[in-house]
C-alpha positions as CSV (number, residue, x, y, z in Angstrom):
1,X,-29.2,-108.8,6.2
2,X,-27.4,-107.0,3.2
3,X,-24.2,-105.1,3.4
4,X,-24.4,-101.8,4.3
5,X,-24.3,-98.8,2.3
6,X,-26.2,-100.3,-0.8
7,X,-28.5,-98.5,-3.0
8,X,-32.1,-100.0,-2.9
9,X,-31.3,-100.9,-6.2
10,X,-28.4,-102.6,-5.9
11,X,-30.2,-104.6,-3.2
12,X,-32.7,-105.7,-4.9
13,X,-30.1,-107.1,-7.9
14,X,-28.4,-109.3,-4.9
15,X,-31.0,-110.1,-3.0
16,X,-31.8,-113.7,-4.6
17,X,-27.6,-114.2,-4.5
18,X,-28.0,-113.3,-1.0
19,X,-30.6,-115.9,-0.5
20,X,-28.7,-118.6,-2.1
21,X,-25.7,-117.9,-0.2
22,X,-28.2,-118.3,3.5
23,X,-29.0,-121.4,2.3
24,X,-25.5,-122.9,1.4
25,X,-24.4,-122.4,4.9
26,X,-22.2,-120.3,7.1
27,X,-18.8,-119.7,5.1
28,X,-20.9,-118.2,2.1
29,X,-23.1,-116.1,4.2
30,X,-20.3,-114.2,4.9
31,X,-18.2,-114.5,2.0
32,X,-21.4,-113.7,0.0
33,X,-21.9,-110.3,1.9
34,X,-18.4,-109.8,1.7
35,X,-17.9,-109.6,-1.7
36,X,-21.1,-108.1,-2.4
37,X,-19.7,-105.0,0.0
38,X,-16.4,-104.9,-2.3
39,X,-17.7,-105.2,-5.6
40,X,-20.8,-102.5,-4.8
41,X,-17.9,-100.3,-3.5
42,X,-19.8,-100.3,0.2
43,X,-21.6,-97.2,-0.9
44,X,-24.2,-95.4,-2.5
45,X,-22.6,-94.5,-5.5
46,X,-25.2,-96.2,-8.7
47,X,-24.3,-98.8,-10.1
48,X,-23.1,-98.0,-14.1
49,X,-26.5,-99.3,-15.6
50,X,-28.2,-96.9,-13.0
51,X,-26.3,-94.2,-14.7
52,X,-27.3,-95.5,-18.2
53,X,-30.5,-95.8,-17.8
54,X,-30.3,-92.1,-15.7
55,X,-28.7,-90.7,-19.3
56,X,-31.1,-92.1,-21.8
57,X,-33.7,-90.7,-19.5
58,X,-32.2,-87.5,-19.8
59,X,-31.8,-87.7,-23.6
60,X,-35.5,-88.5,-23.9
61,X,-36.7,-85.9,-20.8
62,X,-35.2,-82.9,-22.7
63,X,-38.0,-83.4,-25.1
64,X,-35.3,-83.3,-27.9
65,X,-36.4,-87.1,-29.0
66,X,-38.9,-89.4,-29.0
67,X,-37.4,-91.8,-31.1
68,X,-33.7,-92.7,-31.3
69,X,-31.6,-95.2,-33.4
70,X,-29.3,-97.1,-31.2
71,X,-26.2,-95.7,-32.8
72,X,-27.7,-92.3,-32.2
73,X,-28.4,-93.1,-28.3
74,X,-24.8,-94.3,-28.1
75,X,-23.4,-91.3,-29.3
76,X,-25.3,-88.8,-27.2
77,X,-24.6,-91.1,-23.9
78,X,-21.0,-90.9,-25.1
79,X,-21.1,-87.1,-25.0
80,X,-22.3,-86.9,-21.4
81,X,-19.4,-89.2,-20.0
82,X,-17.1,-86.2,-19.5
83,X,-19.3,-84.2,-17.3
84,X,-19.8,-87.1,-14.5
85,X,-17.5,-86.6,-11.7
């Protein structure tokens, strides 16, 4: 069982961690799980490569580009930053 309050994604990036963790016995089970809650923040918020990969879909959705140099995808992922709450 994961922990609760995880994004489907963020389950699916533990899952295998999770399953290691069953099969090295009963203290990491729970310490596992434990952790995992902490460090995923026990809710849905996405993780930062969800919001990444959210932005350089954005960049490419407004139909503005269809190719990009790196350094241009970094700057124009830089300039959304201030409008996340």
């Amino acid at each position: 069982m994961m922990p609760d309050g995880m994004s489907r994604r963020a389950e699916d990036n533990t899952r295998t961690l999770i399953a290691i963790a069953d099969i090295a016995g009963d203290r990491w089970e729970k310490l596992s799980r434990e952790i995992i809650g902490e460090l995923m923040g026990g809710s849905s918020r996405a993780l930062p490569a969800e919001v990444l990969l959210g932005d350089i879909r954005d960049i490419f959705g407004t139909g503005a580009a269809t190719k990009i140099f790196s350094a241009e995808l970094v700057v124009r992922t830089q300039r959304m930053v201030p409008s996340r709450s």
